[in-house]
N, C-alpha and C positions, 0 to 999 in steps of 0.2 A: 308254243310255250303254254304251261298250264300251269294256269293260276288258282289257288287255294283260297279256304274261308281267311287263313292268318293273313294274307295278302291284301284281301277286302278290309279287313280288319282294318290293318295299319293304315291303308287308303281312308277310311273312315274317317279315322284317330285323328292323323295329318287334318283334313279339313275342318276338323272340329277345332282343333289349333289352330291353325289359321285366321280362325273367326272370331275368337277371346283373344288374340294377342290383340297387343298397339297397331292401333290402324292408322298408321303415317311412317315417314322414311325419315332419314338423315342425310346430309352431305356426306359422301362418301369422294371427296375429290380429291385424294392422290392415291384412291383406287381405278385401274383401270376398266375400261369398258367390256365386256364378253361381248363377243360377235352373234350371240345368241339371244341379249336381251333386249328387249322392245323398245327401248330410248336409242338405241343405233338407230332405228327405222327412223323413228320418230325425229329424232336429230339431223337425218341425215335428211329429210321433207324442208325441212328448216334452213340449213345449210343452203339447196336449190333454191330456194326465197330470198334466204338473206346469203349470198356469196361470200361476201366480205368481213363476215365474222369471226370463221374457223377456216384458218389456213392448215393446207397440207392433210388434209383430211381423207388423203389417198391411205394412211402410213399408219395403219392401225396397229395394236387397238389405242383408240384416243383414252385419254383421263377421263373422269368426271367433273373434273377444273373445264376443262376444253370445251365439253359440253354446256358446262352452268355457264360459260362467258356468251353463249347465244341468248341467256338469259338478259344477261343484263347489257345486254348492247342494243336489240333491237325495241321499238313500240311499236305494234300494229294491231287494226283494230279487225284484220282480217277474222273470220270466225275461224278456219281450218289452223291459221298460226296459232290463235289463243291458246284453243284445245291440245295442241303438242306443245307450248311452252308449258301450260298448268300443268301436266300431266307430268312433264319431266323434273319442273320444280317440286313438283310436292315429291318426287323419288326421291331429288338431290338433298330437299331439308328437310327439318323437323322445324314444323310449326309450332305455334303457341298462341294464343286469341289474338295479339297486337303483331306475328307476324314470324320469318324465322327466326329461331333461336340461336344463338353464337354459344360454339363451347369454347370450353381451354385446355390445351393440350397440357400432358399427354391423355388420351384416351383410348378406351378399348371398343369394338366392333364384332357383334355378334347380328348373324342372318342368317335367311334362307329362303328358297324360291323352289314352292312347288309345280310341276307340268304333268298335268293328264290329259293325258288319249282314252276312248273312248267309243266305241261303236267298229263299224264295218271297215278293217285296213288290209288290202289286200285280200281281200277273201274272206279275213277271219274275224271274229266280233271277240274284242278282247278290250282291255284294259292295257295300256301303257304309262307307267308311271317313269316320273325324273323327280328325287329331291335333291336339291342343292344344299350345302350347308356351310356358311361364312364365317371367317373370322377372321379378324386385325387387331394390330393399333398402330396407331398415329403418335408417335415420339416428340412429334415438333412441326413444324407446319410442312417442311423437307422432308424427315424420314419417316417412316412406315414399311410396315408388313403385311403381307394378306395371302388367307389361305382359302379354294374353296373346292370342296370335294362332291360330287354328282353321283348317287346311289342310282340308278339307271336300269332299265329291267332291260332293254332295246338293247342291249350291250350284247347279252346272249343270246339274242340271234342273227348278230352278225359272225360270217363263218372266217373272218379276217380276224376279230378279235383276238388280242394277244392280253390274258390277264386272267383271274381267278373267277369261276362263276361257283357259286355258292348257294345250292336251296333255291337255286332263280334267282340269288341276288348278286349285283355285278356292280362295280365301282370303282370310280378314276380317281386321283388328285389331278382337275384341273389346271390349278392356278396354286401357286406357293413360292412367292419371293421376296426380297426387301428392293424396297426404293428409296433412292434420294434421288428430288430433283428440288432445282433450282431454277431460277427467272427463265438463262437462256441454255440450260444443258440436265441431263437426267443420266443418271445409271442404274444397270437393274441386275438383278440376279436371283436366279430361279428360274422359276417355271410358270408360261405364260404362254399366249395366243400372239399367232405373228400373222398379218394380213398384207400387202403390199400390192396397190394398185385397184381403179374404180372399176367395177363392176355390179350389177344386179342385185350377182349372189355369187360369185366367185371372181377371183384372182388365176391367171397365166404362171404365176413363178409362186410364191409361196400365199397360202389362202389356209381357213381356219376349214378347210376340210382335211389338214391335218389336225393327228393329234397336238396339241400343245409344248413345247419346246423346252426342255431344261438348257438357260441360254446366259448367258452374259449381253446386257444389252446397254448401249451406251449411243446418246444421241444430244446433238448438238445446235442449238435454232439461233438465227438473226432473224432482223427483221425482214429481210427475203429471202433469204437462203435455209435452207437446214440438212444437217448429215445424220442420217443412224448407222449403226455396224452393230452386228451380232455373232455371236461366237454359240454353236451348240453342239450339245452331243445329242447323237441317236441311237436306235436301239441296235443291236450288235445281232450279229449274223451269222448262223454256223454254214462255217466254207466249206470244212472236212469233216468227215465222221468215220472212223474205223471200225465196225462193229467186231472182228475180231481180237484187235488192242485194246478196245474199249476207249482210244484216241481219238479227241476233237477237236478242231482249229476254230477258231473264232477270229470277224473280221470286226474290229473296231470302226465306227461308224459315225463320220462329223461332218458340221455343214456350218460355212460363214458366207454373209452376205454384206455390203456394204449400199447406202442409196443417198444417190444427192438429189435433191430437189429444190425448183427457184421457183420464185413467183415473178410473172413477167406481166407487162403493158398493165400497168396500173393493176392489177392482182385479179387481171381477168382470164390469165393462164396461169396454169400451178404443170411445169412440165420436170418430170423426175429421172433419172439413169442408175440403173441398180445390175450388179453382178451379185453372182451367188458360183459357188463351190462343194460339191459333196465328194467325199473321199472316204472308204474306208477301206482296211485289209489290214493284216498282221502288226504293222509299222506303226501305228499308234499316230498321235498327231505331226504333223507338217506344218513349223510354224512361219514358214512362207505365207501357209494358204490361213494363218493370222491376221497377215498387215490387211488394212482397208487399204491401202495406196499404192498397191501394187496390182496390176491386171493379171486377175486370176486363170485368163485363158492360156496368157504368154507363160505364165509361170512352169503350168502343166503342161505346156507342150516342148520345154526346156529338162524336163526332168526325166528322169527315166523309166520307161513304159510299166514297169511293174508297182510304181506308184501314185501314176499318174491319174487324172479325177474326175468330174461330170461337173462341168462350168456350165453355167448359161447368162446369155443377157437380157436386161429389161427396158426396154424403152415405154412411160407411158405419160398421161395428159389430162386435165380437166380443163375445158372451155367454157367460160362463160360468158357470151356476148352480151348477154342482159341479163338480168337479177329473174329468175325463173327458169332459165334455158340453159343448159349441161350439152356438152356433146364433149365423150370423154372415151377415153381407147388404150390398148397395150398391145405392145409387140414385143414376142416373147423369141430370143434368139438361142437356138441351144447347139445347131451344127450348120453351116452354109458351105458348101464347096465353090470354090471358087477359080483351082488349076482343075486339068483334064489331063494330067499326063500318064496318073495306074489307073486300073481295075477302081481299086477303093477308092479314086475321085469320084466315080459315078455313083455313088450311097447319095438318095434324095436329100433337097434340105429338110432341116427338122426345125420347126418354127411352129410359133402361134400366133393366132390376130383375135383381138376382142376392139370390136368400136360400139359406139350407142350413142343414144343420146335421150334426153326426155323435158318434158316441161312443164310446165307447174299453173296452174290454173287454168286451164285450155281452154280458150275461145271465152274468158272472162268468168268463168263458172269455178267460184270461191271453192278449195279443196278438193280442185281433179286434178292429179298428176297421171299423165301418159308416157310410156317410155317403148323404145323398142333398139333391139342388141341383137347383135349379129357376134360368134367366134368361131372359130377355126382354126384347128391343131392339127399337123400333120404326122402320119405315122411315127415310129419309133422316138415321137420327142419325148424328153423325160427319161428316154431307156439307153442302158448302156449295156455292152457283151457282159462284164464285170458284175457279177449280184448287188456285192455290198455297195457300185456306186449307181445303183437304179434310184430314181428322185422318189424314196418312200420314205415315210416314218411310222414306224408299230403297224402294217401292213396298208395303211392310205397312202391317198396319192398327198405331195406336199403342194402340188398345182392345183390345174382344176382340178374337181369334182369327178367327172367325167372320163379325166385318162386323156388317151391322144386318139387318134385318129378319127376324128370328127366332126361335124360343125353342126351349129345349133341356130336358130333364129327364135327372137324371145319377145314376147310383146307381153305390156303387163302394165296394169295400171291399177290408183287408188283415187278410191272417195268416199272424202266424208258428207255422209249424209245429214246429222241433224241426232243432237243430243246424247254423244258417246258412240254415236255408231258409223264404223269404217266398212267399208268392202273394199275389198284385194281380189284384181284376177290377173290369171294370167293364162298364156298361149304358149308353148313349147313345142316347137316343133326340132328334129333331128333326125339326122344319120350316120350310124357308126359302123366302123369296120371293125375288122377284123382283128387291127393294131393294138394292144394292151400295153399301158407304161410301165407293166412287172412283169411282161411276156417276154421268150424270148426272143434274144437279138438277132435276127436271122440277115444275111447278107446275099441275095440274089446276085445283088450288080458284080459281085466278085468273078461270076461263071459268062460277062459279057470282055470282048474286046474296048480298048477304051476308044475306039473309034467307030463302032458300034451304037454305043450310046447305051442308055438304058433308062427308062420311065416307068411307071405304074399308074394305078388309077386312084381316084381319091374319093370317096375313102375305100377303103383297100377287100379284096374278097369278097365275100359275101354282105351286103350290108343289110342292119336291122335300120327300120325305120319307124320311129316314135312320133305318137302326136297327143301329149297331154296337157289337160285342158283343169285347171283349178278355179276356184270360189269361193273365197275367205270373206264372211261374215262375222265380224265381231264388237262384240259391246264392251266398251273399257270407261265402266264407269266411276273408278278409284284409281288410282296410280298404283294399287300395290295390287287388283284385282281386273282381268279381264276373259272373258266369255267369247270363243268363236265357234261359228258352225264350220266343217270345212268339207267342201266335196270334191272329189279329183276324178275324172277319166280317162285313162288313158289306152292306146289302141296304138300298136306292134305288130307290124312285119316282119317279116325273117328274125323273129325273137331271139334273143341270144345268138344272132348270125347261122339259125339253122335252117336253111334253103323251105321255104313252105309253111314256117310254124307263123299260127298268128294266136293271139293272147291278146284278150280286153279285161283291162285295173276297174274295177268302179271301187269309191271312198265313200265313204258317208260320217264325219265322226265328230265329236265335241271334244275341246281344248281349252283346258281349265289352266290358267295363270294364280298362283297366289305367292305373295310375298311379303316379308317381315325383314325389319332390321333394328338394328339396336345403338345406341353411340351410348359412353358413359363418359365422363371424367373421372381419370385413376390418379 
């Protein structure tokens, strides 16, 4: 991508801005959280500390309410807590000399959040810009609206991208919908980030490495129990195409998912069971595959094959045996066989496994957290014969990151050093085959006898094998501003699964954080 002087220009401008606006935040609490901004991390440090503060914090994305109550529930005089409670407080409120400031509804919500890139990425020395741009209001302490659109340069070069690029300039509506919630129940509608299930940095079944969901969302809390259910549409898909009629078919494209989750032995297990359903094709919706109450497997495999769906299940867990210690995991079920009696009994199972665990002050030393994660996806999960019912949305996977056929081992850890300054590293190690969750569906075991048997190897064909290694330095000496250095190596075998290729990533680059926000009373 080449970038022009008007480009610098506006990168300028932007910073210049940034620096004369108001230098403090507001309560933004019955805006939800983005999976992208830095009080997730920071919240979720806090969370491993204090357990018992924020329940269900598998089932993102949480509020800003959710967040602020770790505020004011825990005292400690640890130095690593301090620094992530200040840091998150001063996002959440607008201060004043004598302390936060209380508005009155209704009110209106203007923001925005700069990201620059910066130096050596992949090869190339370039400039990578994100502005964010917010806006709300708050109607009442329940209802509110919020919108926020990401001007993105990294957009255009990805070769997935489904959307308009423009002069190099590229741009999403992330976020755009109304809430009301209440003490013990919430509904949503619009368009918003759906994550489901602990991990690192990714989710088994649905993870914010999709794009954002235009969805109906409605969720339900007690004091140990809570239900969400979602209802969405995705992006639609050409099945047919005539080039001599000039005729096209289009497959209509939806996905619901329902998750219960309990909190058990005194609220030191949080264990949850979530199904999901994708369907699409000519037929439009199936309001079977509506109800939360009905099992979406039984449903699809009662109906008839030409509209039948792509179900999966979610088993997953957070453990906390003591205030520090996490050991948390998912098991992702999308096809098991279970008779031997055709040909097609013998198709592998199609599953995932992610476990981990990590812990928070290691060997007595204030602000180290260690962690280390293991997962494992086996081929063709995710994928189905049928196009429009493969697990994608606007060409991402809706799972992990990553796709299927692979497993990963992950070690990674933080510490705070001493006066705003964090270091983040981490270790990845993997090997992936040859299985893609948008490739095709290929059926070998069809050409074996079912006495025979049939097996493969895991992961499948040719494997690439990855080993990269990062080192996140960063100064976060404001809540609305932080500074990291970041370097990355990585080193590839059979690159791309091509028998012999090997490829070394070196990074070198700076990442600028800046952000503003605004509350008024209207």
């Amino acid at each position: 991508m080449k970038h022009g002087g008007s480009c610098r220009k506006l990168t300028l401008a932007l910073l210049c801005a940034f620096f004369i606006l108001p230098q403090y935040s507001f309560a933004q609490k019955s805006i939800t959280l983005q999976p992208y901004h830095w009080v997730y991390d920071y919240a979720d440090e806090l969370k491993l500390r204090y357990p018992e503060l924020i329940s269900f914090w598998a089932t993102q994305p949480q509020g800003y309410n959710t967040t602020a109550h770790l505020l004011k529930s825990h005292d400690s005089t640890a130095v690593f807590a301090s620094f992530l409670s200040k840091k998150i407080a001063r996002n959440l409120y607008k201060f004043g000399r004598k302390g936060p400031i209380a508005l009155e509804y209704p009110m209106i919500y203007l923001g925005s959040s700069l990201s620059e890139k910066y130096g050596s990425q992949v090869g190339n020395d370039r400039i990578l810009s994100s502005l964010r741009l917010y806006s709300g209001a708050r109607f009442s302490r329940r209802l509110s609206i919020f919108n926020a659109m990401n001007i993105d340069q990294s957009f255009g070069e990805d070769k997935q991208y489904i959307g308009k690029v423009w002069r190099d300039v590229t741009a999403i509506t992330e976020q755009a919908y109304a809430q009301y919630q209440a003490d013990d129940w919430l509904v949503k509608f619009g368009r918003d980030y759906l994550r489901w299930g602990r991990g690192y940095d990714a989710a088994l079944a649905v993870s914010h490495a999709s794009r954002p969901f235009d969805q109906f969302f409605l969720q339900l809390r007690s004091r140990r129990a809570q239900f969400s259910y979602f209802i969405s549409k995705l992006n639609n898909i050409k099945i047919f195409s005539d080039a001599d009629s000039l005729q096209q078919e289009w497959a209509n494209r939806y996905m619901s998912g329902g998750r219960l989750e309990f909190k058990l032995f005194n609220n030191k297990l949080e264990l949850a069971f979530s199904q999901f359903v994708l369907w699409g094709g000519t037929h439009g919706l199936e309001f079977y595959y509506l109800n939360p109450f009905v099992f979406y497997h039984g449903e699809q495999l009662n109906e008839d094959p030409e509209i039948r769906a792509n179900t999966l299940g979610l088993i997953d867990f957070s453990f906390y045996p003591r205030s520090g210690i996490e050991v948390y995991g998912q098991l992702l079920i999308d096809d098991i066989q279970i008779e031997k009696k055709v040909p097609g009994d013998l198709e592998p199972n199609e599953l995932g496994l992610l476990i981990g665990a990590r812990s928070a002050d290691v060997l007595g030393v204030d602000g180290l957290t260690l962690g280390l994660e293991y997962t494992r996806v086996t081929n063709r999960t995710y994928n189905t014969l049928p196009l429009a019912e493969k697990f994608t949305h606007r060409n991402k996977p809706i799972g992990h990151f990553l796709g299927n056929d692979f497993d990963r081992w992950l070690f990674y850890g933080r510490k705070y050093i001493w006066k705003n300054l964090l270091l983040n590293a981490r270790m990845d190690f993997r090997r992936h085959g040859e299985g893609r969750y948008n490739g095709d569906f290929d059926t070998p075991w069809l050409d074996f006898e079912t006495a025979e048997g049939y097996s493969e190897p895991f992961p499948t064909g040719v494997v690439e094998y990855a080993r990269i290694y990062t080192l996140d330095l960063r100064w976060h000496p404001k809540s609305y501003f932080y500074l990291s250095m970041i370097g990355r190596a990585g080193d590839f075998s059979n690159y791309q699964n091509k028998p012999g290729e090997e490829r070394t990533n070196r990074e070198l680059y700076l990442k600028l954080w800046l952000e503003w926000s605004f509350f008024s009373e209207i």
